[in-house]
C-alpha positions as CSV (number, residue, x, y, z in Angstrom):
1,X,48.3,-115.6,-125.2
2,X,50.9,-113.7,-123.2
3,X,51.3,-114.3,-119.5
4,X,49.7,-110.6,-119.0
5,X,46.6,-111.8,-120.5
6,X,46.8,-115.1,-119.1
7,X,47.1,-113.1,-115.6
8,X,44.0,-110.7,-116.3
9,X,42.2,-114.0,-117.6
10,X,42.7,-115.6,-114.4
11,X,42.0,-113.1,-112.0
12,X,38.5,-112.6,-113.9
13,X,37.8,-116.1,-113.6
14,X,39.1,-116.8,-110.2
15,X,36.9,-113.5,-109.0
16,X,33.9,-114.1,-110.3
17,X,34.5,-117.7,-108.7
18,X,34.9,-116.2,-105.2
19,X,31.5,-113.7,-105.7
20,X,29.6,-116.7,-106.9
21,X,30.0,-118.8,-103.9
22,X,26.4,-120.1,-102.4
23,X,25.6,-117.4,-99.4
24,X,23.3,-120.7,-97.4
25,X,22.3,-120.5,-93.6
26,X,24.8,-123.8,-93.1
27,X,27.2,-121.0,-92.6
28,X,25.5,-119.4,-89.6
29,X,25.2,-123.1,-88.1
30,X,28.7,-123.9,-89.1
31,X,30.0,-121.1,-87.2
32,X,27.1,-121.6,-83.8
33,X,28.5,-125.2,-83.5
34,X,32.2,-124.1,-83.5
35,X,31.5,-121.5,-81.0
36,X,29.2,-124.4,-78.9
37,X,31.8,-127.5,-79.8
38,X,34.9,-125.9,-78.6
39,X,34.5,-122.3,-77.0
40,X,31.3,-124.1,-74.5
41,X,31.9,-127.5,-74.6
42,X,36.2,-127.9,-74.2
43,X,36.4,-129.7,-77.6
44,X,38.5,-128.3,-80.8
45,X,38.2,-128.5,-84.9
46,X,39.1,-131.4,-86.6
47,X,40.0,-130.4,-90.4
48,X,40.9,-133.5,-92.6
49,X,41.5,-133.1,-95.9
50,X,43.7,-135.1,-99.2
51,X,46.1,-134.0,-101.2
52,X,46.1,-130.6,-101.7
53,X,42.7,-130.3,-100.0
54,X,44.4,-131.4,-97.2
55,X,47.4,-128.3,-97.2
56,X,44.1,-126.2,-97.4
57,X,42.4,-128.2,-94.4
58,X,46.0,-127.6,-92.5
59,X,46.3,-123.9,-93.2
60,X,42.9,-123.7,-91.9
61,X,43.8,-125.3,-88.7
62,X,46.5,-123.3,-87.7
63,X,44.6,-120.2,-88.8
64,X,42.0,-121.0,-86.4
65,X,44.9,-122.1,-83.7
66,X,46.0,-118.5,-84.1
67,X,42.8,-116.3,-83.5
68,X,41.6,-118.6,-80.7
69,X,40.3,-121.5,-81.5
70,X,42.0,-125.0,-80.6
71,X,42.2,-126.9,-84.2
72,X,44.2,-129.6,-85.6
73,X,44.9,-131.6,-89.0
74,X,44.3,-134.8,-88.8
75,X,45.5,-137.3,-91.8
76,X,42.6,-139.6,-93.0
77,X,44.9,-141.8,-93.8
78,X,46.7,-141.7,-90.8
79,X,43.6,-141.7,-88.8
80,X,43.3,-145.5,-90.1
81,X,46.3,-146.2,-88.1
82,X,45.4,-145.0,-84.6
83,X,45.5,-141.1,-85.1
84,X,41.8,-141.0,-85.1
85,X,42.5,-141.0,-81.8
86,X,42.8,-137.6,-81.2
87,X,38.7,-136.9,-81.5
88,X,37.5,-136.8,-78.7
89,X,33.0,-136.4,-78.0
90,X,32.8,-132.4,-77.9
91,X,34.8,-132.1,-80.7
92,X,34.2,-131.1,-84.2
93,X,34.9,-132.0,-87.7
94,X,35.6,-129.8,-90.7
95,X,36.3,-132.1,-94.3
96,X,37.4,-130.6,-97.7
97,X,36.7,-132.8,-100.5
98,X,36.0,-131.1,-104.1
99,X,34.6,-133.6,-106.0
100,X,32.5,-134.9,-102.4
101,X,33.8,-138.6,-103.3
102,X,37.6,-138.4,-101.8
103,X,37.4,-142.2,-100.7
104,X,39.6,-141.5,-97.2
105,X,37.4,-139.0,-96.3
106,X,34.4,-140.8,-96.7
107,X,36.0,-143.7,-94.6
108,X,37.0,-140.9,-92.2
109,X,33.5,-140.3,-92.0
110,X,32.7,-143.7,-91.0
111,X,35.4,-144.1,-88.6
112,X,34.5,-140.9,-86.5
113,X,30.7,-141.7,-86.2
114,X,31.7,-145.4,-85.1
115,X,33.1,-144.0,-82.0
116,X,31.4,-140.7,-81.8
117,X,28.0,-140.8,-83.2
118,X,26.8,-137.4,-82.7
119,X,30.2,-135.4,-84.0
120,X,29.2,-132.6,-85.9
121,X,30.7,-133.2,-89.5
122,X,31.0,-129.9,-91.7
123,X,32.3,-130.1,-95.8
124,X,33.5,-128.2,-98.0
125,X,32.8,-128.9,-101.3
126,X,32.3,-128.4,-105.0
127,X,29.6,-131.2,-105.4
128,X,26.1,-131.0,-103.8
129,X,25.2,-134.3,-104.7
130,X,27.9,-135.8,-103.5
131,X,28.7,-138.7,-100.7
132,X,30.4,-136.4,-98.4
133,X,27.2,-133.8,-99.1
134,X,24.8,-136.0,-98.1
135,X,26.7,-137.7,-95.1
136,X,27.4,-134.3,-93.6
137,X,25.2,-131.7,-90.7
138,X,26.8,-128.8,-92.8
139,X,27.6,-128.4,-96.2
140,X,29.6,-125.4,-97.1
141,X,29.7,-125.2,-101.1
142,X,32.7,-123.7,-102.9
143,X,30.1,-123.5,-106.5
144,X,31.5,-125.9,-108.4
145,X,33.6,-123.5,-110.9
146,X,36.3,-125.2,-113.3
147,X,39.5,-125.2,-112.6
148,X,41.6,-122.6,-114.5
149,X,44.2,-124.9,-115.0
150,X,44.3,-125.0,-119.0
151,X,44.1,-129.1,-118.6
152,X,41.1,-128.4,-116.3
153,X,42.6,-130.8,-113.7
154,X,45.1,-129.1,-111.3
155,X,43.1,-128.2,-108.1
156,X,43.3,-123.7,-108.8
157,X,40.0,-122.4,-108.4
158,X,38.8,-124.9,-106.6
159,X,41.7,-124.6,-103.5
160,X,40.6,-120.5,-103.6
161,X,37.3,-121.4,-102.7
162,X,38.4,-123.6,-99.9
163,X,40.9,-120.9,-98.7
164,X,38.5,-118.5,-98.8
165,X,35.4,-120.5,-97.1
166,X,38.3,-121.6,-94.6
167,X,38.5,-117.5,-94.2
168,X,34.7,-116.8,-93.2
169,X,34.6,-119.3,-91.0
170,X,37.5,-118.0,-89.2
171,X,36.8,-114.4,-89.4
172,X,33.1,-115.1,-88.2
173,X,34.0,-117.2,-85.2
174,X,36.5,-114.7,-84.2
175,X,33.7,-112.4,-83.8
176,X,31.3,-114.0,-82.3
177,X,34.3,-114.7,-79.5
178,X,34.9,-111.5,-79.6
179,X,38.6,-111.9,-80.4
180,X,41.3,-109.3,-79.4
181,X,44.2,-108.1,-80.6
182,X,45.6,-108.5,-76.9
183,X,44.0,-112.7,-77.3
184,X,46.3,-112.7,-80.4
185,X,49.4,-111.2,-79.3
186,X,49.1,-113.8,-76.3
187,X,48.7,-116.5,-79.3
188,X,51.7,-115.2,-81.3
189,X,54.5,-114.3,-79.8
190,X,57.5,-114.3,-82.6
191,X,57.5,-112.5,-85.9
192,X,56.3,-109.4,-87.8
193,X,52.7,-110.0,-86.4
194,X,53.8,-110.4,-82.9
195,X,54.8,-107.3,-82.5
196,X,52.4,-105.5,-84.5
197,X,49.7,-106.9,-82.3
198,X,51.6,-106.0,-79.1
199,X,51.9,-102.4,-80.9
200,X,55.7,-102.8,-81.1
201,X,55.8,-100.8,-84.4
202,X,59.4,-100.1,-84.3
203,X,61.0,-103.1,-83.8
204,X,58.1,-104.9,-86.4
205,X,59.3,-102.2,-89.1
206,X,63.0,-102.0,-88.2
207,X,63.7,-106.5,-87.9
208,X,66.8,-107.2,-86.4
209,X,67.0,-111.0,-87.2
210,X,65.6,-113.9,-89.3
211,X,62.7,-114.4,-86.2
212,X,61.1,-111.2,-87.6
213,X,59.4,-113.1,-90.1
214,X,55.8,-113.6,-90.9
């Protein structure tokens, strides 16, 4: 197989993938106790994640950090040694675990409901039937397709889904805060984006210097 084919293979796969993910009302209560959590109640998102579930779990943080919503990463690993200190009662959690059975995450699980008992907990994952499903308020499924990895091991389609899911959430919070371009350009004052959303056209098509980056 050439690499073109290999390309047109996996954008097929990786498409139908994305169209195939569950539409489920968790979505609409995912994003209501987000808005209620945080934007009401003072409290931010948690996103927790392993491996490279967690880099998805930290892009979505910052991604939310940058359209309004207070959000940080926290390592479940970490939070074993004192970080799960930053949780505080009006907070809430967002996990990404695939396979539903990532064993920090579970103990994550654990951890935060022994000092907050009521903590909304919201997954993302590939497997309903899982731990992490049926511990969770919210269970966000990415559909469970295989991997296109040619092994069938390598996180691929699975890390879309999460990126993507990570995406509706964001997008859908941002509207029901009613999020401005002005809110963002308070939010991100450097780079290409910065000045597009302050309508500095010129300067973000002309860059002058290395902080004119994304």
């Amino acid at each position: 197989m050439t690499v073109k084919e290999s390309m047109r293979q996996i954008l097929l796969a990786e498409s139908q993938a994305i169209a195939s993910i569950p539409v489920t009302d968790d979505y609409d209560r995912a994003v209501s106790v987000i808005v209620e959590r945080v934007h009401r109640l003072g409290g931010k998102l948690v996103t927790s994640g392993m491996g490279k579930a967690g880099q998805i779990a930290m892009n979505i943080a910052t991604t939310f950090c940058s359209t309004g919503t207070p959000a940080v990463f926290l390592h479940p690993s970490e939070a074993q040694h004192g970080d799960l200190g930053v949780l505080r009662h009006s907070d809430v959690m967002l996990l990404i675990s695939n396979s539903g059975k990532t064993t920090e995450i579970v103990d994550l699980i654990r951890l935060a409901r022994n000092l907050y008992a009521d903590i909304p907990l919201i997954v993302i994952t590939g497997n309903p039937d899982s731990p992490l499903a049926h511990a969770t308020d919210m269970v966000l499924l990415t559909g469970g397709a295989p991997e296109v990895c040619p092994l069938g091991l390598t996180p691929t389609t699975s890390t879309t889904m999460m990126t993507v899911i990570g995406d509706i959430l964001v997008v859908n919070v941002m509207n029901a805060i009613g999020f401005t371009r002005h809110d963002y350009s308070l939010r991100h004052h450097g780079g290409y984006l910065g000045h597009v959303s302050r309508g500095d056209e010129a300067t973000a098509v002309h860059p002058t210097s290395e902080s004119s980056a994304l």
